[in-house]
BALOBA-1460 file (C-alpha; in Angstrom, 3 decimals):
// residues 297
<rec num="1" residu="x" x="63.383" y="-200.307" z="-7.113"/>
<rec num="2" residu="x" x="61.926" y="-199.699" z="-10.845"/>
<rec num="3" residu="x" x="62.412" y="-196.589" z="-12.175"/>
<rec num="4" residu="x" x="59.019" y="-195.859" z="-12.669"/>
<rec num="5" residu="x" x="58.718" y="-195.920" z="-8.836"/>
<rec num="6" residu="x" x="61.464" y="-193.754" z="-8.136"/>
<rec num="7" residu="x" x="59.918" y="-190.858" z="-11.259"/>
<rec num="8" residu="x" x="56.255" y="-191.132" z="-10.183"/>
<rec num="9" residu="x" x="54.328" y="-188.596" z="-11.621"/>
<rec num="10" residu="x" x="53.698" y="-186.896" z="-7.806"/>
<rec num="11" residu="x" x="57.668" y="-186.773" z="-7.533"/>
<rec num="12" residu="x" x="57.982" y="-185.387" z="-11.129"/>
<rec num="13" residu="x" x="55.400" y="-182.555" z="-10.244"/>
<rec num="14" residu="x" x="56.663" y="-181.797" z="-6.857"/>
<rec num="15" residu="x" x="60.450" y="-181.325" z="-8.758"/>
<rec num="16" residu="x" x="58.320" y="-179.153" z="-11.092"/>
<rec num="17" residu="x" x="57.101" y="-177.032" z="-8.709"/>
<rec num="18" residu="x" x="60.474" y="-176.437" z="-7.156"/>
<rec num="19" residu="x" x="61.918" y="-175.722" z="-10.634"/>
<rec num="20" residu="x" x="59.187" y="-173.368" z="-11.579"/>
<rec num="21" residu="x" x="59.807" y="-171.623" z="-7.911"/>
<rec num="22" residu="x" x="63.416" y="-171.277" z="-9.553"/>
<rec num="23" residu="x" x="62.807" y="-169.522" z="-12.480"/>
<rec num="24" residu="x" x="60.335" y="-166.718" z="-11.019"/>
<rec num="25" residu="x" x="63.756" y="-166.286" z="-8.777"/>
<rec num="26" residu="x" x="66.028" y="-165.837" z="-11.618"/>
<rec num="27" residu="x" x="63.755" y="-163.277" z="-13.527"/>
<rec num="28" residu="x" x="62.877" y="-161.228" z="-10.208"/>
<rec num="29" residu="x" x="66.793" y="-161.047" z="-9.914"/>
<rec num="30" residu="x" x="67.190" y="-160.147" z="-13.612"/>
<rec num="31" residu="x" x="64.849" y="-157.649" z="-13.974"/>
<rec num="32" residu="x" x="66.855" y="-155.476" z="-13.016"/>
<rec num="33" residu="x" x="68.761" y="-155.498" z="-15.666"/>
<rec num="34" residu="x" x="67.283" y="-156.819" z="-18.838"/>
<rec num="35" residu="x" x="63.636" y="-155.982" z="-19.883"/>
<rec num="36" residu="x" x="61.073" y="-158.657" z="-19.428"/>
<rec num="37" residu="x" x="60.222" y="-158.632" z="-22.674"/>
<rec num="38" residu="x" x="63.312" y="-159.342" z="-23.845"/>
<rec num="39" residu="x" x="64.351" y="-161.744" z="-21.341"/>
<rec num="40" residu="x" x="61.153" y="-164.121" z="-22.357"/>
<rec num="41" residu="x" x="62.296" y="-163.793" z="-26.165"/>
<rec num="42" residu="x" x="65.765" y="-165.352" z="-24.983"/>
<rec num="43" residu="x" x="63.925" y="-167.867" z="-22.674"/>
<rec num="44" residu="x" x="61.646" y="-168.966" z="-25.157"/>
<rec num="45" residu="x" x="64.397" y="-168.922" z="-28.059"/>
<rec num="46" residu="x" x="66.174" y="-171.605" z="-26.154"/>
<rec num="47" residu="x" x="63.110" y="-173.641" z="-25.155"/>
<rec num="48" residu="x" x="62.122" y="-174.299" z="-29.038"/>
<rec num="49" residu="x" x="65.738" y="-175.371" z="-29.511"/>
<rec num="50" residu="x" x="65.437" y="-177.598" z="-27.441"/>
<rec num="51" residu="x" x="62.067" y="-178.792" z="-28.159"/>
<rec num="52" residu="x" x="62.743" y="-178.749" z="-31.746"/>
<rec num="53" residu="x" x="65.722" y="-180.972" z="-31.495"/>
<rec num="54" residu="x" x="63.295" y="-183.378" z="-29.231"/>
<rec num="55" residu="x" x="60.258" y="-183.268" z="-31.575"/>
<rec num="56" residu="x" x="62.274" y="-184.467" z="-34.553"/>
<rec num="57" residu="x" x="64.213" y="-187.212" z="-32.257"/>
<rec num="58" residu="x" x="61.045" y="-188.284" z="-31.642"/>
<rec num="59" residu="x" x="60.101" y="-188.252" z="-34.864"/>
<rec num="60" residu="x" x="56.818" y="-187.024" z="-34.621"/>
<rec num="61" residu="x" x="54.617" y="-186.447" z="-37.824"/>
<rec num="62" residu="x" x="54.326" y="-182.468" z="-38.906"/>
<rec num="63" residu="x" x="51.597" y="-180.958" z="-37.125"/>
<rec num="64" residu="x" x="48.226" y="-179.948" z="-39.236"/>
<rec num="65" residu="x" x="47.486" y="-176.160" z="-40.415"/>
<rec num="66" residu="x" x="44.532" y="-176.239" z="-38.053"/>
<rec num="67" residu="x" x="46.904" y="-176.828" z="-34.968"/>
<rec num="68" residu="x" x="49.826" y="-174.316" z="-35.795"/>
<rec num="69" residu="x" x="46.579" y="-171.701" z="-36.214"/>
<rec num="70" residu="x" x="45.003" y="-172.934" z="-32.731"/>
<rec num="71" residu="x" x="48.409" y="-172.597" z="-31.208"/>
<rec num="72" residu="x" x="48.927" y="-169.363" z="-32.580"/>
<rec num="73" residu="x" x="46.120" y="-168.309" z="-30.911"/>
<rec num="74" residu="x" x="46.758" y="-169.692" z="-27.776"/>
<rec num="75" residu="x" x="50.208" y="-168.603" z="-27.972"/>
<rec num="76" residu="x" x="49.310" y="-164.871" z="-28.108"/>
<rec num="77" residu="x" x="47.533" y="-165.579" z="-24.892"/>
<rec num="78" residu="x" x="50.284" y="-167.532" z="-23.320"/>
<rec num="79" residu="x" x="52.925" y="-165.084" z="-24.178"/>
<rec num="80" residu="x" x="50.364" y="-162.053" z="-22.383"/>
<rec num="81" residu="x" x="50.187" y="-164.347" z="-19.592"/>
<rec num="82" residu="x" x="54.054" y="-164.693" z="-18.647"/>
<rec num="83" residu="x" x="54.884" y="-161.068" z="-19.068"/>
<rec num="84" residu="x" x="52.111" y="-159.935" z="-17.008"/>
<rec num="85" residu="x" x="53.090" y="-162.683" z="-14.005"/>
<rec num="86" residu="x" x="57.072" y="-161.700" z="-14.476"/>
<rec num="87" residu="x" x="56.313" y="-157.880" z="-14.291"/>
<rec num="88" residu="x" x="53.979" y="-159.020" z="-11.415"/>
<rec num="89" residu="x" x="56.560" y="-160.187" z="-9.225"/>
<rec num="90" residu="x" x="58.727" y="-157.057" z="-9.816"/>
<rec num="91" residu="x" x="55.682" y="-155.395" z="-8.205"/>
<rec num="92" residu="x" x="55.272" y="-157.408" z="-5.618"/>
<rec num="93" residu="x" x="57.023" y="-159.881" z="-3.033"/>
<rec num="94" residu="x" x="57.396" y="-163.674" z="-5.073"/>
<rec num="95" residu="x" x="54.983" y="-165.008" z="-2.446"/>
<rec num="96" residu="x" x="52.005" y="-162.706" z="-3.012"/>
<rec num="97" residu="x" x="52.868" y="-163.266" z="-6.691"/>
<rec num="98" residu="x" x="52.499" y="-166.797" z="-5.861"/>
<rec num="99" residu="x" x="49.688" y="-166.520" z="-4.064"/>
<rec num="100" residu="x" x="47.577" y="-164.757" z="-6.722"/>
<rec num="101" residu="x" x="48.666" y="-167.009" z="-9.415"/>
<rec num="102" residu="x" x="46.761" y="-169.989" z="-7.509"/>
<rec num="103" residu="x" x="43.546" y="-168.084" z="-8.410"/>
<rec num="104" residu="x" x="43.741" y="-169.064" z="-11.994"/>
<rec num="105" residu="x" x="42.138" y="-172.708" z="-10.793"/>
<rec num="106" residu="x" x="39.309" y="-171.303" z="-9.883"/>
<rec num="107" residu="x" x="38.914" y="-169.460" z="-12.802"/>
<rec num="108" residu="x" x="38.801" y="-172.528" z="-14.768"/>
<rec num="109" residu="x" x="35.243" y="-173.692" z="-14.408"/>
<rec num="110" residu="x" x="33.551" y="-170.728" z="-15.350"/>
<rec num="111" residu="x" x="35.928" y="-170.273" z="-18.366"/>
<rec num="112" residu="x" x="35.052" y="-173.757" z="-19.302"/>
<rec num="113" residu="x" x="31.535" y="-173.124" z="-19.390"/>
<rec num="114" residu="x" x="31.885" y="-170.282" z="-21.468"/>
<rec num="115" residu="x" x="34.252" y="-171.732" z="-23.962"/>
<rec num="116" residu="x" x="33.496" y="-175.240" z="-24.185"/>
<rec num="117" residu="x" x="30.199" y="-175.453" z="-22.775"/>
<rec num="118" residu="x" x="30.788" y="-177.125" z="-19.519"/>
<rec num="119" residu="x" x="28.088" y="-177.098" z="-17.025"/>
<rec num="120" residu="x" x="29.275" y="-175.454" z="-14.007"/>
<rec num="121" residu="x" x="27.877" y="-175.768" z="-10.807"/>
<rec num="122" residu="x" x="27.059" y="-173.769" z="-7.614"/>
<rec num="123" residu="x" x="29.674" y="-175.129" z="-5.813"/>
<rec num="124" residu="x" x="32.536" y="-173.816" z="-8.606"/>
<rec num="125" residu="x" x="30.643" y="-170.437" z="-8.007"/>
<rec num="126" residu="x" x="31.070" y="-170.557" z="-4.581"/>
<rec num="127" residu="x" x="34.715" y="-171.618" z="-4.252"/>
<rec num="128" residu="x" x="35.422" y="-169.216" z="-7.062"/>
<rec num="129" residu="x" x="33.907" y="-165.915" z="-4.595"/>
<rec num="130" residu="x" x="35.476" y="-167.696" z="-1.483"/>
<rec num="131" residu="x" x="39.301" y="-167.660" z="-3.266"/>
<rec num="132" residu="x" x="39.052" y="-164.462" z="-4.505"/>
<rec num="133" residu="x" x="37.764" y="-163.539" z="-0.890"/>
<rec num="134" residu="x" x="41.337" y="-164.920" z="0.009"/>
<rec num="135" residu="x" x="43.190" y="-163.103" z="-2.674"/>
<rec num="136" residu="x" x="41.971" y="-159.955" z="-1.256"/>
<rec num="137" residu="x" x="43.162" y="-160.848" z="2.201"/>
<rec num="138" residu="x" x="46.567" y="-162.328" z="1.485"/>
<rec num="139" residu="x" x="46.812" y="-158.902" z="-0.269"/>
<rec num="140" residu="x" x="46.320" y="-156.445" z="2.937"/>
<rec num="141" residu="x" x="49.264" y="-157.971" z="4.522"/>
<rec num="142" residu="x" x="52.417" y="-156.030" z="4.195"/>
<rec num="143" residu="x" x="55.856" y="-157.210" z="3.108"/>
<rec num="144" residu="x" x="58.873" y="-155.983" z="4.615"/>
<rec num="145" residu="x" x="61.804" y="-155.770" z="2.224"/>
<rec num="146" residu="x" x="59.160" y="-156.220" z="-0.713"/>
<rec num="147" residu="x" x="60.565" y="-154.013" z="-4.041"/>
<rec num="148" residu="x" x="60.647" y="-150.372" z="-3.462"/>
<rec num="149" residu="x" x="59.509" y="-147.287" z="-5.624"/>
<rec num="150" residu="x" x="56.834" y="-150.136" z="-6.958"/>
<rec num="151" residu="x" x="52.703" y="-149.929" z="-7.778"/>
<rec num="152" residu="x" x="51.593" y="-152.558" z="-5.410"/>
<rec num="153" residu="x" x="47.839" y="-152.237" z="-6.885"/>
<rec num="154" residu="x" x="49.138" y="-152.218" z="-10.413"/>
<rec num="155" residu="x" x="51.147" y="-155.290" z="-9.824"/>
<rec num="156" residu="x" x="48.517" y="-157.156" z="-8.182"/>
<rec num="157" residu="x" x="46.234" y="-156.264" z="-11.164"/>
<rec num="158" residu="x" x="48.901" y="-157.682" z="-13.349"/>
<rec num="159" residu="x" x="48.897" y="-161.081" z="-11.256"/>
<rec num="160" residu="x" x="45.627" y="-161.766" z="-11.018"/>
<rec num="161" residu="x" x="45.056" y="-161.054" z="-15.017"/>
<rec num="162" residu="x" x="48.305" y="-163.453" z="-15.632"/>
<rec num="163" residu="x" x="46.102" y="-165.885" z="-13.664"/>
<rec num="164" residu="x" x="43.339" y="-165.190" z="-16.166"/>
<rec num="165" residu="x" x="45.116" y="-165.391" z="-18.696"/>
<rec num="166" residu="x" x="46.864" y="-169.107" z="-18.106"/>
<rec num="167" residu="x" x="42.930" y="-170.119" z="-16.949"/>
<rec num="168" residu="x" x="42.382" y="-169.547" z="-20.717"/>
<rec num="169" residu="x" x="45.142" y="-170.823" z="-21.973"/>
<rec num="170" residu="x" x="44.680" y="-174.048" z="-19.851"/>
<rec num="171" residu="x" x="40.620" y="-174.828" z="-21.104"/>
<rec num="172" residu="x" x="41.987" y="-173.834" z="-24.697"/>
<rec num="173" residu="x" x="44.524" y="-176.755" z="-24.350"/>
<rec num="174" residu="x" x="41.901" y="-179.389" z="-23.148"/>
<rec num="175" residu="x" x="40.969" y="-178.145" z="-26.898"/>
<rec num="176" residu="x" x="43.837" y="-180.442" z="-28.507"/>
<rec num="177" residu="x" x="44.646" y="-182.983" z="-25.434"/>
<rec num="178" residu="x" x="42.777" y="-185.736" z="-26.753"/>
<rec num="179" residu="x" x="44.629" y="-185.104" z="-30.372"/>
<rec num="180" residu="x" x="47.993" y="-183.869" z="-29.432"/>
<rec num="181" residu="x" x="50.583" y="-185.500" z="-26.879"/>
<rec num="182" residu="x" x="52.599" y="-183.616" z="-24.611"/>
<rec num="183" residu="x" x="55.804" y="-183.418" z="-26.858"/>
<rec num="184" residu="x" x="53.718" y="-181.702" z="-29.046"/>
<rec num="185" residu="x" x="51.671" y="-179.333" z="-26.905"/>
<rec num="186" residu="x" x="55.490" y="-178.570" z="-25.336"/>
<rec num="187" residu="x" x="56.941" y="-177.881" z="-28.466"/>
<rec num="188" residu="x" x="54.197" y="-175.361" z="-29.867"/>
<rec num="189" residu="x" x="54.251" y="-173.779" z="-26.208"/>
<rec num="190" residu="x" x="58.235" y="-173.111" z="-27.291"/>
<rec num="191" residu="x" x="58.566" y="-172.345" z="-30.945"/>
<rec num="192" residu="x" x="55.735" y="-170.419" z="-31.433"/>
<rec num="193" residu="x" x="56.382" y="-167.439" z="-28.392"/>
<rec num="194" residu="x" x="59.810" y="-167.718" z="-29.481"/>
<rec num="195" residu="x" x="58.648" y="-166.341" z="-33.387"/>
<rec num="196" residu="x" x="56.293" y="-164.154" z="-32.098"/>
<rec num="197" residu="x" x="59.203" y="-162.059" z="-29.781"/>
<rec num="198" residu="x" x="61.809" y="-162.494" z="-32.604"/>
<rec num="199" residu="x" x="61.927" y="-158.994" z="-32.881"/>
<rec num="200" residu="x" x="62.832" y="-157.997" z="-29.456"/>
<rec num="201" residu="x" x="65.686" y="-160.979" z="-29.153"/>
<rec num="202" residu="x" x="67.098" y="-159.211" z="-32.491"/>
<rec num="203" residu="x" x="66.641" y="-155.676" z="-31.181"/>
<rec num="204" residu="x" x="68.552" y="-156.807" z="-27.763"/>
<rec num="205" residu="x" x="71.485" y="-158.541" z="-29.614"/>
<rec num="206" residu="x" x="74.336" y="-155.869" z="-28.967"/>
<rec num="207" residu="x" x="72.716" y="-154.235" z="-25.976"/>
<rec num="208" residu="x" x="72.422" y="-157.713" z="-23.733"/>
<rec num="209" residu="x" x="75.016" y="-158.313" z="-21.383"/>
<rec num="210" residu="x" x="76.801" y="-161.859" z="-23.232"/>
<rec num="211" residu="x" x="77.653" y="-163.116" z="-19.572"/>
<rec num="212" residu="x" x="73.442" y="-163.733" z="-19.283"/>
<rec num="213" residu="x" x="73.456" y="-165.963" z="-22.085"/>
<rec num="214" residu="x" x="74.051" y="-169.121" z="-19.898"/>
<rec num="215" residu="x" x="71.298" y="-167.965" z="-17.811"/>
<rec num="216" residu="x" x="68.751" y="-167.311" z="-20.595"/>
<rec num="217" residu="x" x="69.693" y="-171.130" z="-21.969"/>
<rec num="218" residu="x" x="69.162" y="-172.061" z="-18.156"/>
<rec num="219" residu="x" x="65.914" y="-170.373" z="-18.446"/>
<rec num="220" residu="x" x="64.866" y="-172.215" z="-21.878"/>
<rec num="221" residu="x" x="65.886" y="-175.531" z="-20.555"/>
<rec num="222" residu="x" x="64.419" y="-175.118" z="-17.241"/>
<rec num="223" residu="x" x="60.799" y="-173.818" z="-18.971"/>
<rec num="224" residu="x" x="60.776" y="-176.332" z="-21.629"/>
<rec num="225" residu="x" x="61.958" y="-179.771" z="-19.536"/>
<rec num="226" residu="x" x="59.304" y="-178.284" z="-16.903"/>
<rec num="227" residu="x" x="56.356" y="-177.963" z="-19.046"/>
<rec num="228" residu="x" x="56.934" y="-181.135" z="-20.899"/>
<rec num="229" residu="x" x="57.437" y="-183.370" z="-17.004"/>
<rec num="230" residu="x" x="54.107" y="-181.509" z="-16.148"/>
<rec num="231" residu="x" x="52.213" y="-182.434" z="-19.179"/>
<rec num="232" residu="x" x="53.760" y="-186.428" z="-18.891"/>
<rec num="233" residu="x" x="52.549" y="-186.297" z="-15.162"/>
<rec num="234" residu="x" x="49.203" y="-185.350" z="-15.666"/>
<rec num="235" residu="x" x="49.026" y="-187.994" z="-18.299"/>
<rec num="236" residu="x" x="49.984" y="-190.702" z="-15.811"/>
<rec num="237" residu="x" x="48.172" y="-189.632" z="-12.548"/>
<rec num="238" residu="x" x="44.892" y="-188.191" z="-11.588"/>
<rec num="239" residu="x" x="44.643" y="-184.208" z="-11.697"/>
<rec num="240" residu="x" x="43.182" y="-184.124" z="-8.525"/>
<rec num="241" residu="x" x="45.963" y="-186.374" z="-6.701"/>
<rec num="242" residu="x" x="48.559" y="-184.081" z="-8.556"/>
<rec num="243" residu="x" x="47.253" y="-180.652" z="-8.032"/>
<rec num="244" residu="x" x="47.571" y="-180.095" z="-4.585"/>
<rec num="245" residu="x" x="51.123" y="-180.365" z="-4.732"/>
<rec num="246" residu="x" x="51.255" y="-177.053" z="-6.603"/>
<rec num="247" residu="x" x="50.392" y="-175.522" z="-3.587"/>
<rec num="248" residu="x" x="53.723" y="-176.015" z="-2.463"/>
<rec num="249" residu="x" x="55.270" y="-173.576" z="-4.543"/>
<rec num="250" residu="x" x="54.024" y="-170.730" z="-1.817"/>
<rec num="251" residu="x" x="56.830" y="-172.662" z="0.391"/>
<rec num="252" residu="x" x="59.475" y="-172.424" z="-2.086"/>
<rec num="253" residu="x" x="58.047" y="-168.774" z="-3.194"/>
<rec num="254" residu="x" x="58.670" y="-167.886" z="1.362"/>
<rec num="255" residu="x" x="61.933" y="-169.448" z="1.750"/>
<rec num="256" residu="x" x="63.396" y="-168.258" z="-1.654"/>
<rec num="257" residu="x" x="62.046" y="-164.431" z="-0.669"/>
<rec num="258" residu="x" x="63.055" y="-164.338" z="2.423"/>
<rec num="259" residu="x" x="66.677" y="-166.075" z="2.087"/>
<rec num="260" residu="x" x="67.644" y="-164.404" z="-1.702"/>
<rec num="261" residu="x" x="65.275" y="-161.059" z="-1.651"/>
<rec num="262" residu="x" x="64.444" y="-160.459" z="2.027"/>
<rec num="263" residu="x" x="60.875" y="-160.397" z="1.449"/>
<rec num="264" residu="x" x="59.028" y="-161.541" z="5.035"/>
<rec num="265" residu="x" x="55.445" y="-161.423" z="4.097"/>
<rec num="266" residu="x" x="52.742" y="-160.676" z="6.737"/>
<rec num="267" residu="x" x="50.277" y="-163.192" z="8.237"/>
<rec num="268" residu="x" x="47.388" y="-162.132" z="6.259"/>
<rec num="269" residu="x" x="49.366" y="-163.737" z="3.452"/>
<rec num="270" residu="x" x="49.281" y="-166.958" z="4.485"/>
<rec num="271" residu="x" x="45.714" y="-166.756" z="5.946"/>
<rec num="272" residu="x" x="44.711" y="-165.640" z="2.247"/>
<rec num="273" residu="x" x="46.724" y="-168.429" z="0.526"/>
<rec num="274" residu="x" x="44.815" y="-171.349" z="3.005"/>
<rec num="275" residu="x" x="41.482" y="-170.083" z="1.895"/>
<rec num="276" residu="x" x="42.942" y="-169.894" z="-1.731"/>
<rec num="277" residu="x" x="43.718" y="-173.657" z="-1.428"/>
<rec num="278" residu="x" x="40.826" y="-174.433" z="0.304"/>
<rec num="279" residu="x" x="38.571" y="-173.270" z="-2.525"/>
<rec num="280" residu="x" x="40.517" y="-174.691" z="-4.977"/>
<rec num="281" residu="x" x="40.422" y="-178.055" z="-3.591"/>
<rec num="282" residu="x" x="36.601" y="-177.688" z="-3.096"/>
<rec num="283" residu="x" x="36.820" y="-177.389" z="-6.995"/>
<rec num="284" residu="x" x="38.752" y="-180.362" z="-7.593"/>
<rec num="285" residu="x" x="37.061" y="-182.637" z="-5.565"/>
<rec num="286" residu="x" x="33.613" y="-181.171" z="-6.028"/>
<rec num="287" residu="x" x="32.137" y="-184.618" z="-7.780"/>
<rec num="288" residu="x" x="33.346" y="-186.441" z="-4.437"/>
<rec num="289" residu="x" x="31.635" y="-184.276" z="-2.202"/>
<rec num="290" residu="x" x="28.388" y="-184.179" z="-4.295"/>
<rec num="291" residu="x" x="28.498" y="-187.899" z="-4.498"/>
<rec num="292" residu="x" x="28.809" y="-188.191" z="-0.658"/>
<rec num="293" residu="x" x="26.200" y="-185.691" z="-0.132"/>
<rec num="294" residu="x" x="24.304" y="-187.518" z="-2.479"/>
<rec num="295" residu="x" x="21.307" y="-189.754" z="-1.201"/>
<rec num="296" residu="x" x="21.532" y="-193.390" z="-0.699"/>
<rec num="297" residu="x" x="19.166" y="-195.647" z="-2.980"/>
């Protein structure tokens, strides 16, 4: 079997989305003890060492003064984006965290339009109200063994502007896809959070338990090799034959609450999260449906 068979690009995302299930575990379970702040300074310090030592393996040419100021743009946003989802799912149980982050697809058109002139049509619009219809259900359902002494409303807030959030981010980067490859877009996604929360990493040093060190270069690695197998996949394959399979991270998102946090959401969840996919797959494969709506000639 070649080995291009056996690392397909729906394989490599499906490993993704376990791995990315993974890490929202390990920061729900050290939140208790180490500020999320400071834990995504760690994370992110690892991940450009990484990257760093890849990008000059690779031997990549140094990028332009126009891209390190685009990414430091997008980098503010990114960085807004990951704190607000983490704090999120101290909030709230990982699968309504989950379930909100799916939103951010539908948010995509409409930023597009905005920001890079996209036309967008009435069938984005549509899906977009019909999600957010689902958010709002998945939402009433209670969680049993969900965090307690939490702001449910405040941490659903925080999800679904996270989801915003990585809807910009995600139009900004079809910005520089066509000019940058995904080593590169990985390795600014790294470095530059990493500067940015330099001061909290140094004002942790001394306060941070040293036994979480492993774990915060477990974190880097996992966030960097992630981001960079997601970026190579969607290089290789269609978006919409790889973008369901995000969908299965509300599976990993169940089983990981209910086995390592005893979170059992209710059924309204998973009502919610089908009309969140639905609408989200009406978005992806709106040109086939127009074009078999379409007349014949």
């Amino acid at each position: 079997m070649e080995l291009r068979t056996v690392f397909s690009p729906v394989l490599i995302v499906a490993f993704c989305v376990l791995g990315g299930s993974g890490i929202d575990a390990l920061v729900k379970g050290l939140a208790a003890s180490v500020p999320i702040i400071v834990l995504l300074a760690w994370r992110f310090m690892f991940g450009a060492i990484y990257m760093l030592v890849a990008f000059r393996l690779a031997r990549r040419a140094r990028p332009s003064w126009r891209a390190i100021r685009f990414h430091t743009l997008r980098t503010g946003i990114h960085i807004s984006s990951a704190f607000l989802f983490f704090w999120g799912i101290t909030q709230l149980a990982l699968a309504e965290a989950t379930v909100l982050g799916f939103t951010a697809v539908l948010m995509v058109p409409p930023l597009g339009a905005l920001i890079l002139g996209e036309p967008i049509s009435k069938w984005s619009l549509g899906a977009a109200l019909i999600g957010f219809g689902g958010a709002a259900l998945a939402l009433s359902a209670g969680t049993g063994g969900a965090p307690e002494g939490t702001n449910r409303l405040l941490g659903a807030g925080a999800g679904l502007l996270s989801a915003f959030l990585y809807a910009v981010s995600l139009v900004l980067i079809r910005l520089r896809a066509r000019r940058e490859d995904p080593l590169t877009i990985a390795m600014f996604t790294n470095v530059l959070p990493a500067l940015m929360l330099l001061p909290f990493l140094i004002g942790s040093v001394g306060t941070v338990d040293l036994t979480y060190i492993p774990v915060f270069a477990l974190l880097g690695a996992m966030g960097a090799l992630l981001w960079f197998l997601m970026s190579y996949a969607y290089g290789k394959a269609p978006a919409q034959r790889l973008a369901p399979l995000e969908y299965t991270a509300l599976v990993w998102a169940s089983i990981i609450g209910i086995f390592f946090f005893g979170e059992v959401p209710g059924w309204q969840l998973y009502l919610g999260a089908l009309i969140i996919i639905a609408a989200c797959l009406l978005v992806a494969f709106e040109e086939r449906i127009g074009a078999m709506r379409a007349p014949k000639a």
